[in-house]
BALOBA-1460 file (C-alpha; in Angstrom, 3 decimals):
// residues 157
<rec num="1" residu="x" x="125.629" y="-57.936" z="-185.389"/>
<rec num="2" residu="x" x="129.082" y="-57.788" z="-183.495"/>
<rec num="3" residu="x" x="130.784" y="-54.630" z="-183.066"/>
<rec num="4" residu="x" x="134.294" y="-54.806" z="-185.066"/>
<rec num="5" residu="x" x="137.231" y="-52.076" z="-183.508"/>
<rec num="6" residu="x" x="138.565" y="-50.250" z="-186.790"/>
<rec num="7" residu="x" x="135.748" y="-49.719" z="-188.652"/>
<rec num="8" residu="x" x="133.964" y="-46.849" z="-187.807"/>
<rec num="9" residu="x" x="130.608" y="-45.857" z="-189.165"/>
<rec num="10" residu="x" x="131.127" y="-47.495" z="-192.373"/>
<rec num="11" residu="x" x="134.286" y="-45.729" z="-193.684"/>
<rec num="12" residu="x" x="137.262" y="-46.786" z="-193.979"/>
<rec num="13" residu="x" x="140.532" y="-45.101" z="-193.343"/>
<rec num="14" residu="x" x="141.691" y="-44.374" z="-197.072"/>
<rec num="15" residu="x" x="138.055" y="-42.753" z="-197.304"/>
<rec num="16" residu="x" x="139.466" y="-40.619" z="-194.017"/>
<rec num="17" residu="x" x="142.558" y="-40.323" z="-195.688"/>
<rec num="18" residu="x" x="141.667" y="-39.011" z="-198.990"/>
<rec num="19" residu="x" x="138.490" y="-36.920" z="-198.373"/>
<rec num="20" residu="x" x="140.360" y="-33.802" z="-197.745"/>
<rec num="21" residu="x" x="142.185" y="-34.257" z="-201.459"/>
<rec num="22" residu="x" x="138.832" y="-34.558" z="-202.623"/>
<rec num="23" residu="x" x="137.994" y="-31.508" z="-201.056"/>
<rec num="24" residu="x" x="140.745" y="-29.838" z="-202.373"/>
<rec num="25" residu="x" x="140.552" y="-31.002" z="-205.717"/>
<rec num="26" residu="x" x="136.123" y="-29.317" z="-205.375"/>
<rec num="27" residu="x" x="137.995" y="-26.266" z="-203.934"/>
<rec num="28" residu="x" x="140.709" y="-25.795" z="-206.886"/>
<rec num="29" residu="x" x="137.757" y="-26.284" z="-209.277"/>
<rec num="30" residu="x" x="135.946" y="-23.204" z="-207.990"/>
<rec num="31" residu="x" x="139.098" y="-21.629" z="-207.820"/>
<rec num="32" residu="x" x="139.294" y="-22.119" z="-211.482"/>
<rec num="33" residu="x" x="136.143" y="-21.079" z="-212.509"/>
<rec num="34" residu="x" x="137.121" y="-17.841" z="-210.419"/>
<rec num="35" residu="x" x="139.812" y="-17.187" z="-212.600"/>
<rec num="36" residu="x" x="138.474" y="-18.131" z="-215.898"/>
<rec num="37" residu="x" x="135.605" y="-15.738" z="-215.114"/>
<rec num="38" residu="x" x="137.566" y="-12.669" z="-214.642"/>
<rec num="39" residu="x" x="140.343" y="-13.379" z="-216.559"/>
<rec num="40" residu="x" x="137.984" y="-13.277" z="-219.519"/>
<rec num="41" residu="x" x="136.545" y="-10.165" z="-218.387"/>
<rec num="42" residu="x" x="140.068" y="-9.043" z="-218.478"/>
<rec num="43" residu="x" x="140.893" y="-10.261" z="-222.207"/>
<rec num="44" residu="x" x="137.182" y="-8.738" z="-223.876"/>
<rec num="45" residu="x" x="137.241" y="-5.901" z="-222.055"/>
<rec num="46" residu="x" x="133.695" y="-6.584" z="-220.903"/>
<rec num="47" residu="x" x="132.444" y="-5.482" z="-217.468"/>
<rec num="48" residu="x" x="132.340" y="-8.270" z="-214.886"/>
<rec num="49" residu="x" x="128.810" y="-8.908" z="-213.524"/>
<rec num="50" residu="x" x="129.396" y="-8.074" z="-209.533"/>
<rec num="51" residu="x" x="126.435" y="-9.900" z="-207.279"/>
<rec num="52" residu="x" x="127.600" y="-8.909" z="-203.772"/>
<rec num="53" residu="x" x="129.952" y="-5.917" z="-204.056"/>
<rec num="54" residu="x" x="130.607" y="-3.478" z="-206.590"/>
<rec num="55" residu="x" x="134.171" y="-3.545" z="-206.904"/>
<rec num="56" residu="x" x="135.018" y="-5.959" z="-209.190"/>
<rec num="57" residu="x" x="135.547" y="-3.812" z="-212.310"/>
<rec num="58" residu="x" x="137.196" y="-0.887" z="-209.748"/>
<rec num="59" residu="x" x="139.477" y="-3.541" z="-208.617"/>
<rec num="60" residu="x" x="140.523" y="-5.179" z="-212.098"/>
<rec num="61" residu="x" x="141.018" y="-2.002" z="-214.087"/>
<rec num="62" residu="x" x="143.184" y="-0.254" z="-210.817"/>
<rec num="63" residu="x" x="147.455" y="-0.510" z="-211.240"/>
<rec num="64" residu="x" x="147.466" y="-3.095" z="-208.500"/>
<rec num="65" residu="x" x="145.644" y="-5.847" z="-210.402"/>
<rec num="66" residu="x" x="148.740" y="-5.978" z="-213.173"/>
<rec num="67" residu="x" x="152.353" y="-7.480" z="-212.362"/>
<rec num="68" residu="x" x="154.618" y="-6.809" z="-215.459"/>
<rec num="69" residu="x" x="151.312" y="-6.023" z="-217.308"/>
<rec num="70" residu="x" x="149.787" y="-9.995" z="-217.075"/>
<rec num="71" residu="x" x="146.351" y="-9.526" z="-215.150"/>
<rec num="72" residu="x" x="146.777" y="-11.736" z="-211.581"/>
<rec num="73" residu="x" x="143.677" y="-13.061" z="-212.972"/>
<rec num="74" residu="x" x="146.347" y="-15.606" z="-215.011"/>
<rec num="75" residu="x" x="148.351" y="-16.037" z="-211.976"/>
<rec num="76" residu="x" x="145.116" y="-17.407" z="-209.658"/>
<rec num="77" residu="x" x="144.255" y="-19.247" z="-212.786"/>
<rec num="78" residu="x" x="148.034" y="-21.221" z="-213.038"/>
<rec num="79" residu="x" x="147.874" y="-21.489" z="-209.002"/>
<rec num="80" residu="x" x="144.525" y="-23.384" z="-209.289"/>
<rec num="81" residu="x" x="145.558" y="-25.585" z="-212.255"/>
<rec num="82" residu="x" x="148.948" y="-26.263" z="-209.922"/>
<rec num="83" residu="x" x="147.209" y="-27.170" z="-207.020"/>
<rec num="84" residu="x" x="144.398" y="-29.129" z="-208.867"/>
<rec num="85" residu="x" x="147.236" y="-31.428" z="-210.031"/>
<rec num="86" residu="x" x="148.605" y="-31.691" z="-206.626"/>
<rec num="87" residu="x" x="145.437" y="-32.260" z="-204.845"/>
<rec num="88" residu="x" x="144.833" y="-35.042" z="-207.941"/>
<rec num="89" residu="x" x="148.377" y="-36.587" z="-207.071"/>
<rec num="90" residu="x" x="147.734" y="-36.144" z="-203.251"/>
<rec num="91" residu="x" x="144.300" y="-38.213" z="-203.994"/>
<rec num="92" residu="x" x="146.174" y="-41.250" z="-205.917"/>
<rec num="93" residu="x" x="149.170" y="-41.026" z="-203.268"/>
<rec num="94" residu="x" x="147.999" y="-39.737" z="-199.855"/>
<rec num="95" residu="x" x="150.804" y="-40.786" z="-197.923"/>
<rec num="96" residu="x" x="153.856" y="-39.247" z="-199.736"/>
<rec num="97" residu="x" x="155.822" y="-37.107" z="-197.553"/>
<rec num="98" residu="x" x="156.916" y="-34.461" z="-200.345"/>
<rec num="99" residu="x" x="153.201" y="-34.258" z="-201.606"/>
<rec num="100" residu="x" x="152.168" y="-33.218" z="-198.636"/>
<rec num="101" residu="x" x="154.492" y="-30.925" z="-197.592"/>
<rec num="102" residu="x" x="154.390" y="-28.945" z="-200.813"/>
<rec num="103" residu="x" x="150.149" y="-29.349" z="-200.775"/>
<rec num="104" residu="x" x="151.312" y="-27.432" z="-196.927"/>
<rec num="105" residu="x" x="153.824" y="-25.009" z="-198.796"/>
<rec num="106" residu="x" x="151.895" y="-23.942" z="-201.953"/>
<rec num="107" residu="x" x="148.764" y="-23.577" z="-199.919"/>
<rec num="108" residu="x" x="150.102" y="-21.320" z="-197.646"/>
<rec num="109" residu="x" x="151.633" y="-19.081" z="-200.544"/>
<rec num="110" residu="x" x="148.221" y="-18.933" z="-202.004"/>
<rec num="111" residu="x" x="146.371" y="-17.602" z="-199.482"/>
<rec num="112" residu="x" x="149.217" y="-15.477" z="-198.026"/>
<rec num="113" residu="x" x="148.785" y="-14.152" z="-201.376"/>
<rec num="114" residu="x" x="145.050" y="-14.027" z="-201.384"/>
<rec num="115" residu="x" x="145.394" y="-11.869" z="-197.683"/>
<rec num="116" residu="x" x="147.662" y="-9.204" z="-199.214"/>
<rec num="117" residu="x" x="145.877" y="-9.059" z="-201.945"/>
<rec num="118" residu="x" x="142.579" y="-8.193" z="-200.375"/>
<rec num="119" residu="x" x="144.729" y="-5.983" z="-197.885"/>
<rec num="120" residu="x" x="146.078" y="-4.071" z="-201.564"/>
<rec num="121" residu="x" x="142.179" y="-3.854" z="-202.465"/>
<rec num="122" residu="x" x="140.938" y="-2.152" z="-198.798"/>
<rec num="123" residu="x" x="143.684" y="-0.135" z="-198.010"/>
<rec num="124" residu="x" x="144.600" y="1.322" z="-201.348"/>
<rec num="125" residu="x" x="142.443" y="0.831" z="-204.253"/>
<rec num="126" residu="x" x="138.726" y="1.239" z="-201.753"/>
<rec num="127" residu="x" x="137.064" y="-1.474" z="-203.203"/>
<rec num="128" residu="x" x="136.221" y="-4.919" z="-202.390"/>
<rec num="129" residu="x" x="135.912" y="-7.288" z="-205.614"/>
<rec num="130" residu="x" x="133.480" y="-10.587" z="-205.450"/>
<rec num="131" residu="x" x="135.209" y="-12.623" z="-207.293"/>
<rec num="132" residu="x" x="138.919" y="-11.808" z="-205.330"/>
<rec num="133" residu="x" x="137.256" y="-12.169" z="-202.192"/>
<rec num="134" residu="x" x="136.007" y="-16.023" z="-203.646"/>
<rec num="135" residu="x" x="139.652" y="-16.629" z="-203.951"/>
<rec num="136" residu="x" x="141.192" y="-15.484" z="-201.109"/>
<rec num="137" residu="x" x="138.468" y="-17.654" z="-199.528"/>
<rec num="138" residu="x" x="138.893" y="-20.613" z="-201.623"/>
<rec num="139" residu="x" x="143.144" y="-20.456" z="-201.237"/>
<rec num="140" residu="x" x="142.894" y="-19.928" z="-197.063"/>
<rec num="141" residu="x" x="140.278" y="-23.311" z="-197.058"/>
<rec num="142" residu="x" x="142.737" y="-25.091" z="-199.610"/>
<rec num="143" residu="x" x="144.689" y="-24.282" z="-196.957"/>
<rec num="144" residu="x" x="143.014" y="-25.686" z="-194.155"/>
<rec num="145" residu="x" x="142.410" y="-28.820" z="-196.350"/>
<rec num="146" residu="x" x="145.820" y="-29.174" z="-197.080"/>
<rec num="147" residu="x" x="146.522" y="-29.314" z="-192.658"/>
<rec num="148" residu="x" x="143.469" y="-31.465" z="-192.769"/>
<rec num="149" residu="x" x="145.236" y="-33.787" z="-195.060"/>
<rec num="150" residu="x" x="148.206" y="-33.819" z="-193.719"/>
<rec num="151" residu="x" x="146.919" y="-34.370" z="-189.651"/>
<rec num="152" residu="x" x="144.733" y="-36.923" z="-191.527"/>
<rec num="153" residu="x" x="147.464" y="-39.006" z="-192.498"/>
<rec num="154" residu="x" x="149.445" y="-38.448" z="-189.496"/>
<rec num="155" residu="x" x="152.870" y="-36.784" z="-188.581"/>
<rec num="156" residu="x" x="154.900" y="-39.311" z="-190.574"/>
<rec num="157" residu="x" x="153.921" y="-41.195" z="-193.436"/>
C-alpha cells in the first residue's frame, strides 16, 4: 500500500471542515432540550426536578429570571433554535465568510450571556440552577466550536 500526502487517516478535509458544525448543531440540540425543559416548568407552574443542585426552582421563580415579564427560559430557547439554523447552514456551506463570522458573533453573545447570567445567580439570587449552568456550558463550547470552525477552515475562505 503506498502512502498518498493529503489524505490523512481516512478523512477527508470537508469531514475536517464540517465536524465542528456537526458539533454545534449536537450542542444547540441539548441547548434546546435545556430550554424546553424549564421553559415548561415555567408555563405549568410545576417544580423543576433539580439532580445536581437545588437551585433551579430558587433561580426561576427569583426577579432576575424575567425581562419584561417573558421567562429567559424563551430567550435560551430562540438562541438555540437561531444557532441550530446557523450551525445547519454552516454544515451545508462551511466556507462562507459571513456564516462564520456571525456563528463567531452570536456565539460569543450567548455565552457572554450565559457568564452574567450565572454571575446574576451567585452573586445575587444565592443559588446555582442545573439546568442554567447546562447552558452557560453548552453556549461557551458552541463557542469554542464556532473558533474551531472557523480555524478549521482557515483565516480566509
Amino acid at each position: 500500500m503506498a502512502y498518498t500526502p493529503g489524505k490523512e487517516a481516512g478523512v477527508s478535509r470537508i469531514g475536517k471542515v464540517k465536524l465542528p458544525s456537526y458539533f454545534m448543531l449536537a450542542l444547540t440540540l441539548i441547548g434546546i432540550a435545556d430550554a424546553v425543559y424549564v421553559a415548561h416548568g415555567n408555563v405549568t407552574g410545576a417544580p423543576l426536578w433539580c439532580p445536581i443542585l437545588d437551585g433551579c426552582n430558587t433561580v426561576i421563580n427569583s426577579p432576575y429570571s424575567r425581562v419584561f415579564g417573558v421567562p429567559m427560559s424563551y430567550f435560551g430557547f430562540i438562541y438555540y433554535v437561531f444557532m441550530f439554523g446557523l450551525a445547519a447552514r454552516l454544515a451545508y456551506d462551511p466556507f462562507s465568510n459571513s456564516l462564520r463570522f456571525r456563528a463567531i458573533l452570536y456565539a460569543a453573545l450567548g455565552a457572554a450571556s450565559s457568564v452574567y447570567f450565572m454571575y446574576l445567580q451567585i452573586g445575587f439570587v444565592r443559588e446555582v440552577c442545573s439546568y442554567c449552568l447546562i447552558s452557560a456550558i453548552t453556549s461557551l463550547l458552541l463557542l469554542l466550536a464556532a473558533l474551531w470552525h472557523f480555524q478549521a477552515t482557515g483565516n480566509s475562505a
